[in-house]
C-alpha positions in Angstrom: 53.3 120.9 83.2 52.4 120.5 79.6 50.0 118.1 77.9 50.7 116.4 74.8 47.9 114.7 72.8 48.6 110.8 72.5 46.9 110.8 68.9 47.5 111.3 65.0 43.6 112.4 64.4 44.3 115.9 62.9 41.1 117.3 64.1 41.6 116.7 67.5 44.6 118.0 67.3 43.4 121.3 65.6 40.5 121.2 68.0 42.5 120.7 70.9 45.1 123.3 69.9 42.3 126.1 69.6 41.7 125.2 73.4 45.6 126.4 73.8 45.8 123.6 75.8 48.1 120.8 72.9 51.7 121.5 73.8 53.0 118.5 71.5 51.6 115.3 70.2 53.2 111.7 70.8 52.6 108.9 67.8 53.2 105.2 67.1 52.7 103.5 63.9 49.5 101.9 65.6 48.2 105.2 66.6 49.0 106.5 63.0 47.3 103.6 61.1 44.5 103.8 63.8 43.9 107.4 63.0 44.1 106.8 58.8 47.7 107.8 58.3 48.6 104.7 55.6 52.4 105.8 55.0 54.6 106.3 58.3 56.7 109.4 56.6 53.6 110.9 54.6 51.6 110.7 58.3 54.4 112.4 60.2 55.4 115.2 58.0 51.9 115.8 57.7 51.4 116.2 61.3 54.5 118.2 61.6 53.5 120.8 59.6 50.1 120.7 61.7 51.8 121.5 65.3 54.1 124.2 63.8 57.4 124.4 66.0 55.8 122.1 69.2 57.0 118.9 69.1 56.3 115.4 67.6 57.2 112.2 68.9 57.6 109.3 66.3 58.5 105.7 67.0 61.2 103.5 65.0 59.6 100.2 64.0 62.9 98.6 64.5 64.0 96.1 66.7 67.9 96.4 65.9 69.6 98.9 67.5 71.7 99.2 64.4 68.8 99.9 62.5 67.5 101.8 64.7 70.0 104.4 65.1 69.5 104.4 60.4 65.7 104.7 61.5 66.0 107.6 63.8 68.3 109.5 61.7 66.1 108.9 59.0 62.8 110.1 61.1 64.8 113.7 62.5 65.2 114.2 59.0 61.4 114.6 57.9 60.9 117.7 60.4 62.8 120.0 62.6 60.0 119.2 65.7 60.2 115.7 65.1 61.4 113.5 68.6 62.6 109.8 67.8 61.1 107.6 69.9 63.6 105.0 71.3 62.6 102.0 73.9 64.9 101.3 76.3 65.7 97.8 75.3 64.4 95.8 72.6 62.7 93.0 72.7 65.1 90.6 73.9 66.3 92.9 76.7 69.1 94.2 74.7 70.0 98.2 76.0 69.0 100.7 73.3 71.0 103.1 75.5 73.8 103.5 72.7 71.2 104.2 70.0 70.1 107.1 72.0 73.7 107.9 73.5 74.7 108.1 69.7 71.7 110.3 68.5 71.5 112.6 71.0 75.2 113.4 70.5 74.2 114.2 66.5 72.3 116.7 68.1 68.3 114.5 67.9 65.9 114.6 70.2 65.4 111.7 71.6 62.0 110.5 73.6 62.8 107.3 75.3 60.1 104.9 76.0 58.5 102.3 77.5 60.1 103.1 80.8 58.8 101.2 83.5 61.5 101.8 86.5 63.4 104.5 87.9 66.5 102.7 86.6 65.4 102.6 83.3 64.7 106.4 83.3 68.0 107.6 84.7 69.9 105.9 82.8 68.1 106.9 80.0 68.7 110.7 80.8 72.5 109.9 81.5 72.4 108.6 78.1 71.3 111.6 76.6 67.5 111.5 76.4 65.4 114.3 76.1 62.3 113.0 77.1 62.2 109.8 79.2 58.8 108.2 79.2 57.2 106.5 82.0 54.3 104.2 81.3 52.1 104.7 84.1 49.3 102.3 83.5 52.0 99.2 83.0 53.3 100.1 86.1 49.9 100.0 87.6 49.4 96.6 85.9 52.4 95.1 87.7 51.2 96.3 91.3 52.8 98.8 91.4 52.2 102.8 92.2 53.7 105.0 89.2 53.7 108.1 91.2 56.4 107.1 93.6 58.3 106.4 90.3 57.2 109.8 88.7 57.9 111.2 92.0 61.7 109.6 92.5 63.0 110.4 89.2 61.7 113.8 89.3 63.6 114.3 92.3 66.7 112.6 90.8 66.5 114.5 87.6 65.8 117.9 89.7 69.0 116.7 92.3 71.1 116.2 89.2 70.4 119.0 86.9 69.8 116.9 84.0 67.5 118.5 81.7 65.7 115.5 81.0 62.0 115.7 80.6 59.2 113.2 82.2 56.6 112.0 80.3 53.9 110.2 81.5 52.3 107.9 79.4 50.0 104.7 79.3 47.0 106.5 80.2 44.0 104.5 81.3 41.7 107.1 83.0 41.5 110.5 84.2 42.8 109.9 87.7 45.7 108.2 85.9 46.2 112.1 84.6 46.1 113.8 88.4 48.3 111.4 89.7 50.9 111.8 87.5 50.8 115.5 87.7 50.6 115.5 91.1 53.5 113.2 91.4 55.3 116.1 89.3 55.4 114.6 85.5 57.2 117.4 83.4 54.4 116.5 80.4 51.6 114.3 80.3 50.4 112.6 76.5 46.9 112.1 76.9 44.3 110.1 74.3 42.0 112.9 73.3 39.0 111.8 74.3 40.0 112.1 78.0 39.9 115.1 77.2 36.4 116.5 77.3 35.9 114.4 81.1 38.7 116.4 82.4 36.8 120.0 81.6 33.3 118.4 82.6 31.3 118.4 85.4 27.8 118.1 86.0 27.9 120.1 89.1 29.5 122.9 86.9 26.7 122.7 83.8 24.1 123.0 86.9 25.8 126.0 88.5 26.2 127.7 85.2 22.4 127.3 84.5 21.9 128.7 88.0 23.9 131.7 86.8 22.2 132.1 83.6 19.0 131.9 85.8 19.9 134.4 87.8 21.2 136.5 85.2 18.2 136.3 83.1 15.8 137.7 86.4 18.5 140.1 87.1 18.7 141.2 83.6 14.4 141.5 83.6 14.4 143.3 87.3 16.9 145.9 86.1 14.6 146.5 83.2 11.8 146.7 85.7 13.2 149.6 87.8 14.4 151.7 84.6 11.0 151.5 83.2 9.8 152.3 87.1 12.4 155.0 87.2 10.9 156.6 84.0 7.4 156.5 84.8 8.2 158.2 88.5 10.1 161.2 86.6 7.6 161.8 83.8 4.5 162.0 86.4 7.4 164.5 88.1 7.0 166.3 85.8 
């Protein structure tokens, strides 16, 4: 499984990536303008450059599929690791599935989003997707359990050989993060500051200072016995 980071905030990004843990990031233009970036093309070239070869997902901000398929052209064109983001549908329901049929086949990577079905998602891989992503907290919103949906298109996509990867969005809290890896999502894009609850644990700060407790008497009782050890083969002597 790899984790993306759900963010345009270069520092968590470098910070994260020194962890060895940031696999790829995934953008909109709210995350961008939330995270300072003031110029959509500037922001992703910039971060881009920042991952090196590992991916970058960046959204259209049109709701025309004809537009959108100038958009996403447009986008694959700023960086080899940059992943067009594509919803399903628009806003009026409308498929998108032509605008990533039609990309894909000009050789772009396309990350399809806003998935909230297994429907949606297979026939966004059959359409060529790269990435389908499934919103997981959406899904949760409508009373419903994403991880049978993670689960089932998993399956499907495993079934099928497509080569379609599952990524698991719409994060709300860490257990949202388990459960979709349990469930068997391909990549996870997590908001960073997730990030540092995941690798916590109080238990594990007090077992640590246990250790260095332990340590530090061991460390002193070893000295101890040398200095013992000395003593006995000097009066030896």
């Amino acid at each position: 499984m790899q984790i993306y980071l759900d963010s345009a905030d270069h520092r968590e990004i470098e910070r994260w990536t020194r962890e060895g843990i940031v696999d790829g990031v995934t953008t909109n233009p709210s995350i961008l303008f939330k995270d300072g970036v003031f110029d959509l093309e500037d922001g992703a070239r910039a971060l881009a450059r920042l991952l090196g070869d590992r991916p970058l997902s960046v959204e259209v901000t049109s709701d025309d599929p004809a537009r959108m398929l100038a958009q996403g052209r447009s986008l694959a064109r700023l960086a080899p690791n940059v992943v067009v983001k594509i919803p399903v549908t628009n806003a009026q329901g409308e498929s998108c599935l032509g605008v990533i049929h039609s990309l894909s086949r000009e050789g772009i990577a396309v990350n399809t989003t806003a998935i909230l079905s297994f429907n949606q998602a297979i026939l966004a891989a059959k359409a060529g997707a790269a990435y389908v992503s499934i919103f997981a907290g959406r899904i949760a919103d409508e009373g419903n359990d994403p991880s049978i949906v993670i689960r089932n298109v998993r399956n499907w996509l495993t079934e099928w050989e497509y080569t379609a990867k599952i990524i698991v969005g719409s994060i709300r809290a860490v257990i949202d993060i388990q459960a979709a890896a349990l469930a068997g999502a391909h990549i996870i894009t997590i908001p960073p500051q997730f990030l540092p609850k995941m690798v916590d644990h109080k238990y594990t700060r007090e077992t640590v200072s246990q250790f260095n407790r332990d340590a530090a008497r061991a460390l002193e009782q070893m000295s101890e016995a040398r200095a013992a050890a000395a003593a006995s083969g000097s009066s030896q002597r």
